[in-house]
N, C-alpha and C positions, 0 to 999 in steps of 0.2 A: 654368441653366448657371453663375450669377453664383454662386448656392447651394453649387453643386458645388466650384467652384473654392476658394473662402473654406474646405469643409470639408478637402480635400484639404490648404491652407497651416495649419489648426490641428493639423491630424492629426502634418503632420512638425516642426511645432514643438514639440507635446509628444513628440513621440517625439526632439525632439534631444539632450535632455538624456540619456537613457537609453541612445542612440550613443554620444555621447562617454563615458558612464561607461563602457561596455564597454570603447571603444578605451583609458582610462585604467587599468581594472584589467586589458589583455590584457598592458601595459606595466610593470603592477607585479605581474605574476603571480609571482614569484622575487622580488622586492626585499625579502629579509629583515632584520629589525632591526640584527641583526650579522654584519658580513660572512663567507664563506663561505671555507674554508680547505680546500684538496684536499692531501690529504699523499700523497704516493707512497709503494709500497711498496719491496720489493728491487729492484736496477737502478735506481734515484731517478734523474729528470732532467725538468724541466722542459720544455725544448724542445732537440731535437738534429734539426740539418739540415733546420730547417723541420717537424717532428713535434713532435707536443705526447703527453708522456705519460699528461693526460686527453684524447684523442683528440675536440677538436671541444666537448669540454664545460663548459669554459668559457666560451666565447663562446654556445653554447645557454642556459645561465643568466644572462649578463648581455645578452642580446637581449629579455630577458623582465622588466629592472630588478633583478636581481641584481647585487652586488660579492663578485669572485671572488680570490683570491689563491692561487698556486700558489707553497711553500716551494723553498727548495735544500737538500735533504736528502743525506747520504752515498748512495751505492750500494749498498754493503754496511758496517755494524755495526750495534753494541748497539742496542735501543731506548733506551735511556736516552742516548747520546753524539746519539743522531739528536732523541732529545728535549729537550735541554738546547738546540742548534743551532736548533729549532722555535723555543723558546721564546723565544730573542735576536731571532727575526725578528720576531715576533709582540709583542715591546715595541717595537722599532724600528719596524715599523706605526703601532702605537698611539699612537708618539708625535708621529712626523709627522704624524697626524691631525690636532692641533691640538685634540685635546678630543672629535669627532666619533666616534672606536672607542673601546668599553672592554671588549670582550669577541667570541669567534668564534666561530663555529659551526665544528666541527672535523669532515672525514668524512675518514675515512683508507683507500686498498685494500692488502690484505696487509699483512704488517708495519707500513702507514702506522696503522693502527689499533690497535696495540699502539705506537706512538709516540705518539696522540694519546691511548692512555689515562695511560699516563707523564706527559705534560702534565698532564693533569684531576686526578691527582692532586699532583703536588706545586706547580702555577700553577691552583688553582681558577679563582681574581680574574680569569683569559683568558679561561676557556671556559665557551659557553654551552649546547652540547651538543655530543657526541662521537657521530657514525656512524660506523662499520665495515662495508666492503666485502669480501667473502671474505677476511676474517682467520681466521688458523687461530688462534687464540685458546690453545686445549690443544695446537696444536702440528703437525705436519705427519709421516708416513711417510716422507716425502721426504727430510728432515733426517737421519731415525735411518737411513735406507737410508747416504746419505753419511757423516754422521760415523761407521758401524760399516765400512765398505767404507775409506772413508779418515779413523782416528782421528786428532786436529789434529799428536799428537807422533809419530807415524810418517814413512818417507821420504812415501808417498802423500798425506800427508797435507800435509806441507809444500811436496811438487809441486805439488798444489791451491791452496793457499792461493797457492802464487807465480802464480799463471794467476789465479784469481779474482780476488785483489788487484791484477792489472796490470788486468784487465778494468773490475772497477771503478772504479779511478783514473782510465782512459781515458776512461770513462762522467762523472765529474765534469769531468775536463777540457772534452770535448765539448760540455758543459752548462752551461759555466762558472763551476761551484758549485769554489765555494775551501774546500770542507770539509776535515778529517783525511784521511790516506791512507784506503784500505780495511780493513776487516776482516773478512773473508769469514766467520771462523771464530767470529767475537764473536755474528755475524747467526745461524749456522748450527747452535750451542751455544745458543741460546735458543729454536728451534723444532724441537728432538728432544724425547722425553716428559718425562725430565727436565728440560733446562733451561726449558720453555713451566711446568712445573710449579715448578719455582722459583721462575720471574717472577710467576707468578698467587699465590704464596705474599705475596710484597710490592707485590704492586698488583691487588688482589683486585675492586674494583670495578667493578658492572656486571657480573661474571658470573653465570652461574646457578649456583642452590646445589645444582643435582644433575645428572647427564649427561644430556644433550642437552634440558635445560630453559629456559626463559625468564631471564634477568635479569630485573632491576629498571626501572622505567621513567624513573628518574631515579633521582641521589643527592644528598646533603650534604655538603657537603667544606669544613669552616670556615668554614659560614653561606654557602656559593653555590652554588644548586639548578642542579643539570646536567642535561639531558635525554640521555636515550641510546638508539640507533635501532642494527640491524645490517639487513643483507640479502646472499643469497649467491646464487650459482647452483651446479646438480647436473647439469652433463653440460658433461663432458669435450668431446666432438666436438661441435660446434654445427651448420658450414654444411657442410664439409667441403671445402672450398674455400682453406683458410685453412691455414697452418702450422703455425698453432696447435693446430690441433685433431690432428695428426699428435704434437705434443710431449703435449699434457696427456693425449691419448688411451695413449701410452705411460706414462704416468707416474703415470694415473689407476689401472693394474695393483698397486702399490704397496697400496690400499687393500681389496684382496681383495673388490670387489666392495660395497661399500658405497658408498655416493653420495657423491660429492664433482663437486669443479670441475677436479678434476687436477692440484691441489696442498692444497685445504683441504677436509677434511671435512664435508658437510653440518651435523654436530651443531656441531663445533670455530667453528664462523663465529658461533655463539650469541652475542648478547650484548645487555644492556638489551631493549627490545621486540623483538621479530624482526619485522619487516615484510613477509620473505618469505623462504624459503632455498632454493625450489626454481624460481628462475628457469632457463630453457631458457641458459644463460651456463656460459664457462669460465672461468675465472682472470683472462684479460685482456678477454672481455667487457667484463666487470662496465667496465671503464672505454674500453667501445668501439674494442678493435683486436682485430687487424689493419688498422688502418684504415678502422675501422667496416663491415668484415666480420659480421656477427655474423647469429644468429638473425632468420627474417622470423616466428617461429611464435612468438615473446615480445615483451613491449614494448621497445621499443627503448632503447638506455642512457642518452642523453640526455635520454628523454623519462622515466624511473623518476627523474634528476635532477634537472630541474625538476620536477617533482612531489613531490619531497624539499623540497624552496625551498620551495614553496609549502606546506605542511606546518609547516616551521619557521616560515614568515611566520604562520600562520595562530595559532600557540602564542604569537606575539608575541618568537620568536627572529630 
């Protein structure tokens, strides 16, 4: 019995060490090198009425030893005015760090990813790699449907813009991002086929060199290696229980039947590695709403995020 007992107290002593490693890597499972940067896409806000616009997903990654930072972006303009605004917060971080940030892992949904590619290229020195979440990249049906139904100089066109622009500004207000007025029409002229093709003309990186292909897995940008990752989802209607899936499911008609999320095209989401483009996710899946409504027959959003984390921790991001 004395035998038994003695073997039983060596047995969990070497087995302690092996405990606590787990319980320690279950805690640094997301704790990536450089902290983790969620840019919104159109509609930008942070948190309104107690809602988070990453719905739940940031405190999923920083439960896991992650640091998460969520920007104040415009509601609606340019990428470039939405990335320049990036960029002031993302030195203002860096420097209240006290030496501890020098660089962020940037993942952007919708246009937040065509903002974070704007950063990558003209503030390499920030960023340590750039994900994209259903960015329409080449651009949106959605876009050329409105700007040709209501072009920005016509009377509909400037009815529009007076509604989306009060919407907008209300949406900043809410949120309490002090950014510029709105620009409905700034945001909405860069994802019609022209203007997506213009921006891609002057901030070419990271896309594929031919339609519905692969990017690059990384780039160089004045000697600092960026890593670049995209993922999208292809179905419109997810739970059917959801609102959403009533809006994208309308709007996913736009695309005459080619897969998208019901606002960005399967191929158009392309960008640096694809990690996956045909998640069971719509447009706002992808960052868990309606209130984390979503798909039971796909992984779930949170859990493709931490998983990202650990991914970038794993590359030594």
């Amino acid at each position: 019995m004395k035998k038994i007992l003695i073997a039983a107290i060596a047995t969990m002593t070497l087995a302690a060490p092996t405990q606590a490693g787990w319980f320690s890597n279950y805690f640094k499972y997301t704790k990536t090198k450089h902290p983790i940067v969620l840019v919104p896409g159109i509609f930008a806000f942070d948190t309104i009425a107690g809602i988070d616009y990453w719905y739940q997903i940031p405190s999923a990654i920083e439960s896991r030893g992650g640091k998460v930072f969520v920007p104040k972006i415009n509601a609606f303009d340019s990428s470039v005015d939405r990335g320049e605004h990036l960029i002031a917060q993302l030195e203002e971080i860096k420097a209240s760090s006290g030496g501890k940030i020098s660089k962020f892992n940037l993942m952007g949904h919708s246009q937040g990813g065509v903002t974070s590619r704007y950063v990558m290229t003209v503030r390499p020195d920030l960023v340590a790699s750039v994900t994209t979440m259903s960015t329409p990249h080449t651009g949106s049906p959605i876009a050329d449907l409105l700007t040709d139904i209501a072009p920005e100089d016509s009377v509909q066109g400037q009815m529009f813009a007076a509604v989306g622009d009060a919407m907008g500004n209300l949406v900043n207000l809410l949120s309490d991002n002090k950014a510029s007025e709105s620009d409905l029409y700034a945001m909405l002229g860069e994802f019609n086929a022209a203007g997506a093709a213009e921006f891609n003309v002057d901030f070419p990186l990271g896309l594929p060199a031919e339609e519905c292909g692969e990017g690059p897995n990384s780039v160089t940008v004045n000697g600092h290696d960026i890593e670049l990752f995209s993922w999208g989802g292809a179905a419109p209607v997810t739970t059917g229980v959801d609102i959403s899936d009533l809006m994208f499911g309308t709007t996913s008609l736009a695309f005459e039947g080619a897969p998208s999320d019901g606002i960005t095209g399967v191929c158009s989401n392309h960008f640096g590695r694809i990690l996956r483009d045909d998640y069971i996710m719509n447009h706002i899946d992808i960052n868990n709403h309606v209130l984390g409504i979503v798909s039971l027959l796909d992984t779930n959003p949170k859990t493709v995020f931490k998983n990202h984390a650990n991914r970038l921790k794993k590359l030594g991001l």
